[in-house]
C-alpha positions as CSV (number, residue, x, y, z in Angstrom):
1,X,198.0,-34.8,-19.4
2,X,195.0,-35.2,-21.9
3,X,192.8,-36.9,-19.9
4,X,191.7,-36.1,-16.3
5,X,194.5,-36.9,-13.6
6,X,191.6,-36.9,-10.9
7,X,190.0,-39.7,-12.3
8,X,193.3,-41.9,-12.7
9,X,193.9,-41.0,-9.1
10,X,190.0,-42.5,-8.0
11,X,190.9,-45.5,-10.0
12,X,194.5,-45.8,-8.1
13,X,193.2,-45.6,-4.9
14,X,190.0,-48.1,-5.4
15,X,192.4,-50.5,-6.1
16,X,194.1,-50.0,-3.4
17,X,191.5,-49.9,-0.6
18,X,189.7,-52.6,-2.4
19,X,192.7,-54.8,-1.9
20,X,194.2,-53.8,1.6
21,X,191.0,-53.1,3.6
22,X,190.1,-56.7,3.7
23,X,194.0,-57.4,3.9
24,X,193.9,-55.4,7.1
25,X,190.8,-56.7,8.3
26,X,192.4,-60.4,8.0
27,X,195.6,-59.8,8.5
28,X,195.1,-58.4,11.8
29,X,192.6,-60.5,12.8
30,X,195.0,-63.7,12.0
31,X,197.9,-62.1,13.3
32,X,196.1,-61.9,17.0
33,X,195.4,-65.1,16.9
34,X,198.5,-66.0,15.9
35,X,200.2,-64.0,18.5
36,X,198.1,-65.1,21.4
37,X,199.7,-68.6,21.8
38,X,203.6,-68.9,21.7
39,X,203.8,-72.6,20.2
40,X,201.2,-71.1,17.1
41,X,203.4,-67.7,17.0
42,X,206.5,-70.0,16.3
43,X,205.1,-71.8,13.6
44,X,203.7,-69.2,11.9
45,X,206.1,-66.5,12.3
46,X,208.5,-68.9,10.0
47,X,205.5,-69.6,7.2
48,X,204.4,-65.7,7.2
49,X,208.4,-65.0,6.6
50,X,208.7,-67.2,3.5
51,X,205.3,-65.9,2.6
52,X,206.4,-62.4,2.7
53,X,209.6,-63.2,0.4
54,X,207.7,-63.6,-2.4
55,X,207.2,-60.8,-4.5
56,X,203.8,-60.1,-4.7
57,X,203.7,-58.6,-8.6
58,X,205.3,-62.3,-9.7
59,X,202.1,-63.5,-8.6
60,X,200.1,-61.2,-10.9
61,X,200.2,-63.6,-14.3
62,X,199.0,-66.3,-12.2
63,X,196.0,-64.5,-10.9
64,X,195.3,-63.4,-14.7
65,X,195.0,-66.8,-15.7
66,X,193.2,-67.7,-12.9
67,X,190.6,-64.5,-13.0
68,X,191.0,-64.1,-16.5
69,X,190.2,-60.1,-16.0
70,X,192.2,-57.6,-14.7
71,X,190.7,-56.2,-12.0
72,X,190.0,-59.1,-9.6
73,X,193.5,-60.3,-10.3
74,X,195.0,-56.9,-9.1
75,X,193.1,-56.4,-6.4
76,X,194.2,-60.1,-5.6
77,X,197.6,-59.3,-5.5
78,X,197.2,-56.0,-3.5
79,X,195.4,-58.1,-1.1
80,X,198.2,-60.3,-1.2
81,X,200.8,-57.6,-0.9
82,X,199.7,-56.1,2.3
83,X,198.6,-59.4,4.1
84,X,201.4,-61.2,5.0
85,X,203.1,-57.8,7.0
86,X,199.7,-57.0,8.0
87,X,200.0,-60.3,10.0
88,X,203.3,-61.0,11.1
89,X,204.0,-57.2,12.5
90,X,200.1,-57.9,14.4
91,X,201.2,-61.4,15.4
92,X,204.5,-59.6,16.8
93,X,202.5,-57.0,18.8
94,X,200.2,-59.5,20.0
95,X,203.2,-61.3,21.4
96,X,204.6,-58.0,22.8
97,X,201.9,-57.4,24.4
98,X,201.3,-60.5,26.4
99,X,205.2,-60.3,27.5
100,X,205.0,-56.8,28.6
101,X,202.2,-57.1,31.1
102,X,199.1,-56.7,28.7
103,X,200.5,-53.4,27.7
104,X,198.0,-52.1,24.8
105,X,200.0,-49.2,23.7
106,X,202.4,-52.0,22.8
107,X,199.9,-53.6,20.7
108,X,198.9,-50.7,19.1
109,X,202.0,-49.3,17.9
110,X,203.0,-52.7,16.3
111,X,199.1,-52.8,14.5
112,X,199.7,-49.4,13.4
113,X,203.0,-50.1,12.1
114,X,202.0,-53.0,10.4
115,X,199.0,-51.2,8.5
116,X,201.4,-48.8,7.8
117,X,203.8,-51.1,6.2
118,X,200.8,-53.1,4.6
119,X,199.9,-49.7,3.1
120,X,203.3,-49.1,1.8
121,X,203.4,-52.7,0.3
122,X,199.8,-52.4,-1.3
123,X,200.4,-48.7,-2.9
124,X,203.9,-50.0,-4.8
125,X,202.1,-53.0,-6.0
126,X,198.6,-51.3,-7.0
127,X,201.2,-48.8,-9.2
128,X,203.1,-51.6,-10.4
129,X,199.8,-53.7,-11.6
130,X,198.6,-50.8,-13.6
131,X,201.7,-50.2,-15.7
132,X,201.3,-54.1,-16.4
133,X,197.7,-54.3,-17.4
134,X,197.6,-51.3,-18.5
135,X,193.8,-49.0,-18.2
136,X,193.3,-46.3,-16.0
137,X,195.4,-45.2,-12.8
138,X,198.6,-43.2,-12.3
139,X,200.7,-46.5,-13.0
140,X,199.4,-46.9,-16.5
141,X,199.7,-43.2,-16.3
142,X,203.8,-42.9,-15.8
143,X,204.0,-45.9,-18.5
144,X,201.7,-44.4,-21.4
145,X,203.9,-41.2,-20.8
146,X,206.9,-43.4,-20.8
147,X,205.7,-45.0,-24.5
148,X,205.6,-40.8,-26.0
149,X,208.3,-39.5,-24.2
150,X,206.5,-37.6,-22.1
151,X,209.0,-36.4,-18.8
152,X,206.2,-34.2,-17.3
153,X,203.3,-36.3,-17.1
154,X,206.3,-39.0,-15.8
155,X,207.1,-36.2,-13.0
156,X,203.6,-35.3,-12.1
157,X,202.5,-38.8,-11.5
158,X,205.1,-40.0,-9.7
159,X,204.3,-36.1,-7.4
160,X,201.3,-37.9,-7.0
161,X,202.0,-40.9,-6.0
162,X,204.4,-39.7,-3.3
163,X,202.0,-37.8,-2.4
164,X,199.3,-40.1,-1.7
165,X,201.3,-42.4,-0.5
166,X,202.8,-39.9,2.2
167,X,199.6,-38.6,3.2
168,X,198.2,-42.4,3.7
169,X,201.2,-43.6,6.1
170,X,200.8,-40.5,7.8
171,X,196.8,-40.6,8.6
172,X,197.8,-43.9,10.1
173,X,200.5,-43.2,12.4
174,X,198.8,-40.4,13.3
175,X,195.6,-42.9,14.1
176,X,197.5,-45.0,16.0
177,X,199.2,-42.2,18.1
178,X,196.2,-41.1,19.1
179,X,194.8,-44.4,20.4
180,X,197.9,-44.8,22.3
181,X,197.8,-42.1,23.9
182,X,193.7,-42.7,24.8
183,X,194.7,-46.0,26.2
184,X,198.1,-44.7,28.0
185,X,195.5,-41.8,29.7
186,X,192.8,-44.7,30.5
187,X,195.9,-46.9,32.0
188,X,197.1,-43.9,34.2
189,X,193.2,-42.8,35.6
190,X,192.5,-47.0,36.1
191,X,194.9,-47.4,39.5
């Protein structure tokens, strides 16, 4: 690749974290107040399921027109991306956790797997906005070496997008194992 691979990676991963940390941040926080009351849980479980059917990319030409620059539109739709699972998986734990007897390992795994879907979600969409608008990160990466026929730089982004992608979902179910098992040793010492 002629230019530097580490910087289209930076660029990749701003987009990301400035799109699904404050996706993560809201979503969960809306998904436990969701979950806390069964009538609001109902509700909302419906709304978040047709908000979640809509592909978040199909949004991006809106949020163009809208922003009319590139950047807050993508990281508009990455926020977008990762909200809605963020939420409902939360909302689901929440609920899970008021059934089972304020279990908190309960909770935990289901906010864990729901950042780790979110993450998922938010990674496919930040690779999918680049090859659109086109600039810097691996997305616009795969498509500029798609335009020259380029099969190597093809293959070595798309390493590195696995990659990162892999190595995210993996910090956080690693995260979230390890709180679960804090809070299942503070559960067995608290009689």
């Amino acid at each position: 690749m002629e230019r530097s691979i580490f910087v289209d990676v930076l660029t990749s991963l701003q987009q990301l974290f400035v799109g699904y940390i404050p996706a993560a941040v809201v979503g969960i926080f809306t998904g436990i107040v969701i979950g806390t009351n069964a009538l609001i849980y109902q509700i909302f479980e419906r709304i978040l399921q047709l908000a979640q059917s809509f592909t978040p990319i199909a949004f991006l030409p809106l949020a163009l027109i809208i922003f009319k620059q590139n950047e807050p539109a993508a990281f508009t739709v990455v926020f977008m991306s990762a909200l809605w699972s963020i939420t409902m998986y939360t909302a689901k734990g929440v609920r899970l956790f008021r059934q089972q007897g304020h279990n908190f390992r309960v909770a935990i795994n289901h906010i864990f797997q729901a950042l780790r879907i979110g993450i998922w979600f938010a990674w496919f969409t930040v690779i999918a906005t680049e090859m659109l608008t086109g600039g810097k990160g691996l997305g616009n990466v795969i498509w500029s070496a798609y335009r020259e026929g380029n099969i190597n730089n093809i293959i070595e982004a798309l390493l590195y997008i696995s990659i990162i992608g892999f190595t995210l979902d993996q910090l956080l179910d690693i995260t979230g194992y390890f709180l679960s098992q804090i809070v299942l040793e503070g559960q067995q010492k608290d009689p």
